[in-house]
C-alpha positions, 0 to 999 in steps of 0.5 A: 500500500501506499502512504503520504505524510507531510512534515513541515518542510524539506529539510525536516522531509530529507531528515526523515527519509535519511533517518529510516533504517528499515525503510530504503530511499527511492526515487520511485516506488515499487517491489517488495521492499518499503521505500521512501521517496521525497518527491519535491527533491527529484522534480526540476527546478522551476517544474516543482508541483508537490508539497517540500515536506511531501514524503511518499512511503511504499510499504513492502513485506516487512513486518508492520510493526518494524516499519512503523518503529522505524517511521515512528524513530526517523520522525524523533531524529527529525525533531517532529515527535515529542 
């Protein structure tokens, strides 16, 4: 399944997506393994169209929990969770 959060901006975004362990970086999504993918980074200067702080989460055939403890620590990493 697919899932998109925003964070306050792209440097927070960025920190999320290079804090997950379990969860790989991407710049597309598809296959078996969870990936993150923060959109705005790939887009074109001037061609931008998504949100700084858009991430984009594939989720794969990890375990639930793992992913979600690994969401939940590269969100603490960022400062976004108290």
């Amino acid at each position: 399944g697919m899932l998109s959060f925003e964070v306050t901006d792209a440097s927070r975004a960025m920190a999320v997506a290079g804090a997950v362990r379990t969860v790989r970086r991407a710049t597309s999504l598809g296959g078996t393994e969870t990936l993150i993918e923060h959109r705005a980074s790939i887009e074109p200067e001037g061609r931008r169209t998504s949100p700084p702080g858009l991430l984009r989460v594939s989720a794969g055939l990890e375990d639930a929990e793992d992913l979600m403890e690994d969401l939940d620590e590269a969100l603490r990493v960022a400062g976004m969770v108290a």
